[in-house]
N, CA, C and O atoms as CSV, one atom per row, in Angstrom:
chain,resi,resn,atom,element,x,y,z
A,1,UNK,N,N,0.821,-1.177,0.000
A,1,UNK,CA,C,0.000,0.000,0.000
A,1,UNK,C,C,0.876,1.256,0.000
A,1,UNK,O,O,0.618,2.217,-0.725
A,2,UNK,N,N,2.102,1.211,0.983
A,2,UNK,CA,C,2.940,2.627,0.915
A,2,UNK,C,C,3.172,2.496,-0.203
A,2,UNK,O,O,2.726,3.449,-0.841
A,3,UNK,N,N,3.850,1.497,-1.035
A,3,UNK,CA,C,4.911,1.872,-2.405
A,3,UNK,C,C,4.032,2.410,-3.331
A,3,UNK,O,O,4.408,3.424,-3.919
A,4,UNK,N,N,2.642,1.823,-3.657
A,4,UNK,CA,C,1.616,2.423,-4.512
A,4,UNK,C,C,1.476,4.035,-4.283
A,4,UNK,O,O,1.529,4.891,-5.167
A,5,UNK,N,N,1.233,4.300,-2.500
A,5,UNK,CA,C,0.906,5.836,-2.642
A,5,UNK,C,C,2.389,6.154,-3.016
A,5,UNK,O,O,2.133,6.663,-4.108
A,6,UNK,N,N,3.376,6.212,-2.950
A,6,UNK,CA,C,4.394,6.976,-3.337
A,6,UNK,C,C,4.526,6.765,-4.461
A,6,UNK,O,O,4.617,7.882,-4.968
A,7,UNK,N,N,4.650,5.546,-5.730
A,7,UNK,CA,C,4.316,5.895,-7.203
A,7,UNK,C,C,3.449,6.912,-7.601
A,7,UNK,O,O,3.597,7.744,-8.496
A,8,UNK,N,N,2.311,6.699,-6.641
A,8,UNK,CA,C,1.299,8.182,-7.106
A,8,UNK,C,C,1.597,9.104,-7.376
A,8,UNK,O,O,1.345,9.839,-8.331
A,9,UNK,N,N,2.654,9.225,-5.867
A,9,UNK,CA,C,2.806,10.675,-5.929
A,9,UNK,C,C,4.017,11.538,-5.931
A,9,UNK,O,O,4.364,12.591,-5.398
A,10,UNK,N,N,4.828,10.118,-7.255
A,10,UNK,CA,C,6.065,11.108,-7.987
A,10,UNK,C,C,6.837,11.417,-6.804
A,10,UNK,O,O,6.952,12.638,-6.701
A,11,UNK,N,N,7.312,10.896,-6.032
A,11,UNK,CA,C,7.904,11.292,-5.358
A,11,UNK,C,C,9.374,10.015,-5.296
A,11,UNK,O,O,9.709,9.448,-4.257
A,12,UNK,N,N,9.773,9.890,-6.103
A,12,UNK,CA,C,11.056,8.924,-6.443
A,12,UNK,C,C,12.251,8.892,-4.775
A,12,UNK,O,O,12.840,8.022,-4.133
A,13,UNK,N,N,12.105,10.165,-4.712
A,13,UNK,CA,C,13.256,9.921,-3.146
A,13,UNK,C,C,12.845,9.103,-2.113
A,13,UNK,O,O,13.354,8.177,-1.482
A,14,UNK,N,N,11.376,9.917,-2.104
A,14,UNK,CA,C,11.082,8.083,-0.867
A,14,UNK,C,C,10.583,7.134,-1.551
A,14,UNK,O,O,9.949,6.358,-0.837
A,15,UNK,N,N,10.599,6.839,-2.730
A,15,UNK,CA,C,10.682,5.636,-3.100
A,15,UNK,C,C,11.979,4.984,-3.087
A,15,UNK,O,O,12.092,3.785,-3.341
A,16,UNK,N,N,12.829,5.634,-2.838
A,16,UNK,CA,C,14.446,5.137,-2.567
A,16,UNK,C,C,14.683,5.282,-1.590
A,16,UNK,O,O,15.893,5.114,-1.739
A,17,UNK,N,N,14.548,5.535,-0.253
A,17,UNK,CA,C,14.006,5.641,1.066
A,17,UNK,C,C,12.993,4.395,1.417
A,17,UNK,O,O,13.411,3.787,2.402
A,18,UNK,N,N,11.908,3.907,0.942
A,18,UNK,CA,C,11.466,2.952,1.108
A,18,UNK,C,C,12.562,1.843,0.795
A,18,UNK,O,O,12.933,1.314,1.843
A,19,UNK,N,N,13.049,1.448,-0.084
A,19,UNK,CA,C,13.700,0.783,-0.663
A,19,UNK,C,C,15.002,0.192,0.351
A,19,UNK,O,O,15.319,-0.964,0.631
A,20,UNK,N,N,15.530,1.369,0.717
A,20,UNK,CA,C,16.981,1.237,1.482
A,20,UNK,C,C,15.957,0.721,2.905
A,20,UNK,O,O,16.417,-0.284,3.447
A,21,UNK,N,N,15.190,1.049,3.290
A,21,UNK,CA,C,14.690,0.575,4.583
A,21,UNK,C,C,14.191,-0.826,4.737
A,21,UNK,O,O,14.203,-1.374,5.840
A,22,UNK,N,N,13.671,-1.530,3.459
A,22,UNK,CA,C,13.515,-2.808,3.017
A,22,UNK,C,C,14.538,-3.708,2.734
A,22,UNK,O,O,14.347,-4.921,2.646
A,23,UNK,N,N,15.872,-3.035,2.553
A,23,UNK,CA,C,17.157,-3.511,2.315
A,23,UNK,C,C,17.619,-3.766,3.802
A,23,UNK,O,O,18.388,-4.685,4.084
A,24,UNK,N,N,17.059,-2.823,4.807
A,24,UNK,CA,C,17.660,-3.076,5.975
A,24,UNK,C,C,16.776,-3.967,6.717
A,24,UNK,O,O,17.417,-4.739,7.430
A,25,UNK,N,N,15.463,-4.116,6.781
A,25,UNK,CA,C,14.870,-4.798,6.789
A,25,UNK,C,C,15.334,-6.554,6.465
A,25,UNK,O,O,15.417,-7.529,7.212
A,26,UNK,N,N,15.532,-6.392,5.216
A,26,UNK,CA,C,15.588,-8.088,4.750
A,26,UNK,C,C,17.170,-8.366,4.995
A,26,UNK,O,O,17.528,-9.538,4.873
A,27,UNK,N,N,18.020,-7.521,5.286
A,27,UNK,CA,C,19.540,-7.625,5.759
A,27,UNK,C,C,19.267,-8.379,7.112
A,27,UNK,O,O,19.685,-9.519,7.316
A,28,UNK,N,N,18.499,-7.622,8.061
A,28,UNK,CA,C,18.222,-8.481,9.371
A,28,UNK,C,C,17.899,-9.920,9.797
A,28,UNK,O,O,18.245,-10.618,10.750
A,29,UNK,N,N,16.704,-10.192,8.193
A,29,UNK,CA,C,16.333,-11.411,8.025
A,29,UNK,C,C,17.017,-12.154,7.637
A,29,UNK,O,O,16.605,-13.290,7.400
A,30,UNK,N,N,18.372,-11.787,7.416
A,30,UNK,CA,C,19.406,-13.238,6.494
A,30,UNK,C,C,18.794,-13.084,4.953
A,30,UNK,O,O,19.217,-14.012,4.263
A,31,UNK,N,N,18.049,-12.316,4.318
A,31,UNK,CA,C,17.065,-12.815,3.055
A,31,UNK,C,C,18.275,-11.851,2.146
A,31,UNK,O,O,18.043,-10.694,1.795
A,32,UNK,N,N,19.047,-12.280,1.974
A,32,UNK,CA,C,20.480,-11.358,0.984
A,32,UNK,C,C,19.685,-11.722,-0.822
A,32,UNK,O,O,20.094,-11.123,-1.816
A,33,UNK,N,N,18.716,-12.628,-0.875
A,33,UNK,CA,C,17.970,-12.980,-2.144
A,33,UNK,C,C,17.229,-11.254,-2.386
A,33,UNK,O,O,17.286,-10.249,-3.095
A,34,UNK,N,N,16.632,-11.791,-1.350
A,34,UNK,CA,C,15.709,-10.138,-1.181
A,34,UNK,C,C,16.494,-8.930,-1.453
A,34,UNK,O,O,16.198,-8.172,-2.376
A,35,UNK,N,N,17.647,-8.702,-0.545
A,35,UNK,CA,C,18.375,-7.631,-0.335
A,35,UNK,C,C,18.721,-6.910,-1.944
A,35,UNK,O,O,18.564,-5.732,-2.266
A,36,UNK,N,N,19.257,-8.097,-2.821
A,36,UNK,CA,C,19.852,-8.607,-4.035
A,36,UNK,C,C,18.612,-7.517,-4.873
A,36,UNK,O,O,18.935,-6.478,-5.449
A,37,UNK,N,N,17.476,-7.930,-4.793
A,37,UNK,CA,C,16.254,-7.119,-4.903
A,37,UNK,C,C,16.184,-5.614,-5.007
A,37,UNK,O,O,16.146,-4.825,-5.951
A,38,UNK,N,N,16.181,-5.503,-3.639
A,38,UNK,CA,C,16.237,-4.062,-3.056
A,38,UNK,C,C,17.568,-3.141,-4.206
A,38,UNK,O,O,17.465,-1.959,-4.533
A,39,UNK,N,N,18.406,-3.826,-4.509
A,39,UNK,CA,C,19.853,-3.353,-4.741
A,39,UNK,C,C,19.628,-3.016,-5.983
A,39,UNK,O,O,20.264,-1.987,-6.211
A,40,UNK,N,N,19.036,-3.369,-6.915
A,40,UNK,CA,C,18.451,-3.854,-7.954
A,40,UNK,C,C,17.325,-2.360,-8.749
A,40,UNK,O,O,17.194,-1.988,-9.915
A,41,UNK,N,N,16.788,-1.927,-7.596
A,41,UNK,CA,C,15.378,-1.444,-7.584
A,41,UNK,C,C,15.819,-0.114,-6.933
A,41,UNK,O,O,15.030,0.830,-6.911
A,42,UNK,N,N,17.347,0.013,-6.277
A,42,UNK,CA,C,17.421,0.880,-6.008
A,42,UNK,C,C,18.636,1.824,-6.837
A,42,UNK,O,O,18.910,3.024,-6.844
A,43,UNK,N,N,19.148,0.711,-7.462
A,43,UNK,CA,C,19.991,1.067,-8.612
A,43,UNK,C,C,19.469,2.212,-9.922
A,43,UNK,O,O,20.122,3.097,-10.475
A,44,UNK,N,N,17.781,1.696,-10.168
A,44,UNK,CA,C,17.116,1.739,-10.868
A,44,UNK,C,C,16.625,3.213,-10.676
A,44,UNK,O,O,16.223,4.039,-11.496
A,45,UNK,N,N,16.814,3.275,-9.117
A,45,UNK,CA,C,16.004,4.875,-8.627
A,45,UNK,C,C,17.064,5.621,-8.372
A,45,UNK,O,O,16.859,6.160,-7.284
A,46,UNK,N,N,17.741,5.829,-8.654
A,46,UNK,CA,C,18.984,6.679,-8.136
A,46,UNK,C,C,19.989,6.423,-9.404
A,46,UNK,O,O,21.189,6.242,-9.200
A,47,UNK,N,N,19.526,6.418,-10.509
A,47,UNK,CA,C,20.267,6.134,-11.937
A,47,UNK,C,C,20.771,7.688,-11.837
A,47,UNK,O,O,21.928,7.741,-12.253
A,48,UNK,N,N,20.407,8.660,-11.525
A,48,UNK,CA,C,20.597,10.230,-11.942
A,48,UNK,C,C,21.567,10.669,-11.005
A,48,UNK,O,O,21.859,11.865,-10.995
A,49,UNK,N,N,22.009,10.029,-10.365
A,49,UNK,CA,C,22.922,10.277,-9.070
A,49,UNK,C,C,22.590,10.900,-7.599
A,49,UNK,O,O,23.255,11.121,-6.587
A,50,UNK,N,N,21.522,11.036,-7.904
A,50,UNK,CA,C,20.956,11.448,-6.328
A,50,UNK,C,C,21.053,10.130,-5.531
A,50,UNK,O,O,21.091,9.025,-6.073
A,51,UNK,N,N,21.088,10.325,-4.274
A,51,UNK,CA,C,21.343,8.926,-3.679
A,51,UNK,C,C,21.899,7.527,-3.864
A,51,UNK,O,O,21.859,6.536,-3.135
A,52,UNK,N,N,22.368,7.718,-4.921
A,52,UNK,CA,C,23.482,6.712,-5.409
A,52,UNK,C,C,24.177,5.802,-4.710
A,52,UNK,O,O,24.545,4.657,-4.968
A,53,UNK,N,N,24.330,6.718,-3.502
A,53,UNK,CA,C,25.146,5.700,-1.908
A,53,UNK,C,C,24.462,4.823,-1.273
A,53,UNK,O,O,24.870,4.171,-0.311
A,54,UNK,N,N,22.870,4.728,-2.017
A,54,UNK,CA,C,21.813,3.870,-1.216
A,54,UNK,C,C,22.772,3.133,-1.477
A,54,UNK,O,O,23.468,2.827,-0.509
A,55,UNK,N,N,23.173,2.573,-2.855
A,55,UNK,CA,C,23.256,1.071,-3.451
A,55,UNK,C,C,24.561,0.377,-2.203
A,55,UNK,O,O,24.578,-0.625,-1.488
A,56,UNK,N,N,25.548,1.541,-2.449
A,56,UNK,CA,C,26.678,0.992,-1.747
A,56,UNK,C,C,25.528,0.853,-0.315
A,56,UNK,O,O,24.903,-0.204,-0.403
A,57,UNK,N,N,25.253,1.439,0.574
A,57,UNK,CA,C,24.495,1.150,2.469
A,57,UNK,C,C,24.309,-0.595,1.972
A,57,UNK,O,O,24.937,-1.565,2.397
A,58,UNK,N,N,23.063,-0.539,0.788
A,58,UNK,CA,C,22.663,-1.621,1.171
A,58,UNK,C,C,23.696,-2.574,0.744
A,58,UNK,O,O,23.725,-3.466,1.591
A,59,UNK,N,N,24.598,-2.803,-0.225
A,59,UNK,CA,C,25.696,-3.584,0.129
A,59,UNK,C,C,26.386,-3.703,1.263
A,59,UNK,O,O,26.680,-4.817,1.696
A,60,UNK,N,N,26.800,-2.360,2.006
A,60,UNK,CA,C,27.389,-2.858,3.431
A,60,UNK,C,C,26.481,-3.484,4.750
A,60,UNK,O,O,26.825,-3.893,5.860
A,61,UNK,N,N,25.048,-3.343,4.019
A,61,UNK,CA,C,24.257,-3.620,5.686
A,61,UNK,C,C,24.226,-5.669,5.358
A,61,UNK,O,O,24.275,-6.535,6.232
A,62,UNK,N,N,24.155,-5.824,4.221
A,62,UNK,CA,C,23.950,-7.554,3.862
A,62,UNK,C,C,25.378,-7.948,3.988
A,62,UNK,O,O,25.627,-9.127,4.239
A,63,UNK,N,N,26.260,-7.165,3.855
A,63,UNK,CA,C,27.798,-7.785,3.943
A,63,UNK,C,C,27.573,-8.389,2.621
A,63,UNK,O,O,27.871,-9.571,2.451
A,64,UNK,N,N,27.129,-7.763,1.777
A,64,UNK,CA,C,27.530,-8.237,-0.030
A,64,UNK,C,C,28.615,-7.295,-0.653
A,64,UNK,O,O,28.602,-6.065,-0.605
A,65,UNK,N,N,29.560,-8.093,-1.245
A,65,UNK,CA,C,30.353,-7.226,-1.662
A,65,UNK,C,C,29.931,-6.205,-3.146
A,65,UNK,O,O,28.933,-6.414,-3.836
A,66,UNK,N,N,30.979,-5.067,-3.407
A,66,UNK,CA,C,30.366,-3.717,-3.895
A,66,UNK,C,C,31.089,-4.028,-5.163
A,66,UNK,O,O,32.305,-3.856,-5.245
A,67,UNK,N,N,30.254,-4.556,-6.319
A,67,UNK,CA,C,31.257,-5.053,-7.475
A,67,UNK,C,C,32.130,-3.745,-7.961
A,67,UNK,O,O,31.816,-2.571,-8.161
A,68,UNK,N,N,33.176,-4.363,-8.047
A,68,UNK,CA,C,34.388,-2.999,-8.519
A,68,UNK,C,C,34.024,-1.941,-9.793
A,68,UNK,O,O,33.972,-2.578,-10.845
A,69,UNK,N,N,33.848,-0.986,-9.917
A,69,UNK,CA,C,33.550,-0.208,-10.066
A,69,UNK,C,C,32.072,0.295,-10.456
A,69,UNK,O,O,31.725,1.035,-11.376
A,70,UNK,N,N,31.392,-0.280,-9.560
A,70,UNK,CA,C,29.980,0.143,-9.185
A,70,UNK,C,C,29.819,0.639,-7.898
A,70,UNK,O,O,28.818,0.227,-7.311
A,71,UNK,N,N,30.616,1.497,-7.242
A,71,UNK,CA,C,30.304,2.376,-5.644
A,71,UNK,C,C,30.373,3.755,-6.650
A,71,UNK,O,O,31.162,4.228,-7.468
A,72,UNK,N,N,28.979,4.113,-6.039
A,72,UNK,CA,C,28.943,5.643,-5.661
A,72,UNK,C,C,30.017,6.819,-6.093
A,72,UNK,O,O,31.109,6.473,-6.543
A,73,UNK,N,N,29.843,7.559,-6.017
A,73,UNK,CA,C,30.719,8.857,-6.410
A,73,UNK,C,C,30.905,9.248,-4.638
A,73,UNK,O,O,31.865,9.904,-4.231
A,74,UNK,N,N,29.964,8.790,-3.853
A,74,UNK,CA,C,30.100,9.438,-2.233
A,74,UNK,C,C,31.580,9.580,-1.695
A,74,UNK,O,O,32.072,8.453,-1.742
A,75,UNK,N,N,32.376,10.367,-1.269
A,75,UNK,CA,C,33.390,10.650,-0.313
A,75,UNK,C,C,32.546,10.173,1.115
A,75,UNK,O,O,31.526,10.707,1.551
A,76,UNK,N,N,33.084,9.326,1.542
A,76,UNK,CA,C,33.084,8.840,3.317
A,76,UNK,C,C,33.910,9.720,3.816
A,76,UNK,O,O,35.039,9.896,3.360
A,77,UNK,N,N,33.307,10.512,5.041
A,77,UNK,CA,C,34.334,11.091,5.749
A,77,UNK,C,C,35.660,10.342,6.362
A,77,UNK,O,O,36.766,10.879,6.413
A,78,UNK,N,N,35.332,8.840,6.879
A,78,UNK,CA,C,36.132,7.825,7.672
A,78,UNK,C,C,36.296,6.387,6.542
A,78,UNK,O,O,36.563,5.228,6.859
A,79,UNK,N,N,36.044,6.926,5.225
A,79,UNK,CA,C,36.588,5.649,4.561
A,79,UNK,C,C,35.132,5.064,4.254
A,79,UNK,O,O,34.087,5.563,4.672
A,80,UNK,N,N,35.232,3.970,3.486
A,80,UNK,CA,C,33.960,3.045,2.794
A,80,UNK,C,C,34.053,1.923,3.911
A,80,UNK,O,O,33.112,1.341,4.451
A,81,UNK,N,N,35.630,1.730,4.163
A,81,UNK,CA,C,35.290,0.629,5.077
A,81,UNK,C,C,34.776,0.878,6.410
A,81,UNK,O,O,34.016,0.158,7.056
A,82,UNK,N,N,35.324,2.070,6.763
A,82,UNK,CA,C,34.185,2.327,8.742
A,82,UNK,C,C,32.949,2.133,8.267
A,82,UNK,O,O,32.305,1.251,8.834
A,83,UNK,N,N,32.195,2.976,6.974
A,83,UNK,CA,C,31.580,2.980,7.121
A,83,UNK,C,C,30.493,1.710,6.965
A,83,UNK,O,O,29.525,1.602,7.716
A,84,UNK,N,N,30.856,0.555,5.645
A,84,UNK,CA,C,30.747,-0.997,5.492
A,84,UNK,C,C,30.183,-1.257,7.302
A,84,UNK,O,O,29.073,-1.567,7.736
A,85,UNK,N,N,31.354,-1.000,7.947
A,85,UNK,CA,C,31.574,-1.817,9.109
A,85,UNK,C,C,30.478,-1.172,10.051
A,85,UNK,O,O,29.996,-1.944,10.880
A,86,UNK,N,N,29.936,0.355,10.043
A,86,UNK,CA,C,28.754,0.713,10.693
A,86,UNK,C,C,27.801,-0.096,10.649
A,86,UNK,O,O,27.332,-0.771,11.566
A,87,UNK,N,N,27.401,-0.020,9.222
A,87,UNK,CA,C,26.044,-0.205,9.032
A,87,UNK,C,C,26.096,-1.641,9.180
A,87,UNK,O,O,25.257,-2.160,9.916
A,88,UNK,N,N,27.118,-2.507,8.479
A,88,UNK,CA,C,26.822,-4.139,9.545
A,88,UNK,C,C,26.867,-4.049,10.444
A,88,UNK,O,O,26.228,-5.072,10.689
A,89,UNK,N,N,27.182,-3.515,11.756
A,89,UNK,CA,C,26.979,-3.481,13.123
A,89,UNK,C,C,25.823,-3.089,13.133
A,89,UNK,O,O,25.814,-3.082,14.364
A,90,UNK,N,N,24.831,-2.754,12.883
A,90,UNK,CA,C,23.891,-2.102,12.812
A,90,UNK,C,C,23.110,-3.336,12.380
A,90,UNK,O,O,22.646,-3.887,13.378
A,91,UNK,N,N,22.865,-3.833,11.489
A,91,UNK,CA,C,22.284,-4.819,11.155
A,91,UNK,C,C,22.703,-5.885,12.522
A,91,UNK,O,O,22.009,-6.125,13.510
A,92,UNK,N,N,23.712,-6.268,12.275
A,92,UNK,CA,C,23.996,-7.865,13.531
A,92,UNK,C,C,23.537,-6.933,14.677
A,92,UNK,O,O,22.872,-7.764,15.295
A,93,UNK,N,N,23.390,-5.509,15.579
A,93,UNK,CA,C,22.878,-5.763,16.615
A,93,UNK,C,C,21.452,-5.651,16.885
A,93,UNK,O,O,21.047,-5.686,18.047
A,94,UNK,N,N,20.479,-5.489,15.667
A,94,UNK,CA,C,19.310,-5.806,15.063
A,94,UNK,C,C,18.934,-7.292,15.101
A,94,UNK,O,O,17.908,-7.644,15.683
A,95,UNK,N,N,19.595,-8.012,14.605
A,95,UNK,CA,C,19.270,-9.571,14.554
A,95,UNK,C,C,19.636,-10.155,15.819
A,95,UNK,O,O,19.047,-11.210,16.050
A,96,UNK,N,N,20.411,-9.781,16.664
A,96,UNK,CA,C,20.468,-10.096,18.043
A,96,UNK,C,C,19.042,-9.895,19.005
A,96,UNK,O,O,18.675,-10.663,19.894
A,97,UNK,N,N,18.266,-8.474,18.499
A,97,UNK,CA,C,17.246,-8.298,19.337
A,97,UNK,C,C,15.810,-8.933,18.965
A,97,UNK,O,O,14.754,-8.498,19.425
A,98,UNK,N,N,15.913,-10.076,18.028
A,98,UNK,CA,C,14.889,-10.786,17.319
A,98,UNK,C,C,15.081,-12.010,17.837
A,98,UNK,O,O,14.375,-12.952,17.477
């Protein structure tokens, strides 16, 4: 029902916002099939370069690796890898509280 109202209503950023949150979502679940999905769909929404770094998050939250030269244009303040290593911490202390 959300993804429909937001096709409605042209609003592509949180449809890439939905997307990355479903990525974190199915990262928690072990479902990296799913994630694979999300990555996919979010590639698709962020073709213009706006949010582009979804793709890389949701690679670091599944611990899938970032095929070589498909990351982002993003500068990490602390590197790709702190940041990789956030957002899986983030995920594993998520699946701990399930």
């Amino acid at each position: 029902m959300l993804r429909a109202e937001i096709d409605e209503s042209g609003y592509a950023t949180r449809h890439a916002n939905l997307r990355l949150i479903l990525a974190f979502h199915h990262a928690v679940a072990n479902r990296n099939d799913l994630v694979e999905g999300d990555i996919r769909d979010l590639r698709e929404l962020t073709d213009g370069g706006d949010y582009a770094y979804y793709v890389d998050l949701a690679h670091y939250m599944a611990a899938l690796p970032l095929p070589a030269g498909d990351a982002s244009a993003a500068r990490w303040l602390d590197g790709p890898d702190s940041v990789r290593t956030r957002w899986r911490d983030l995920v594993q202390a998520r699946q701990q509280l399930r």
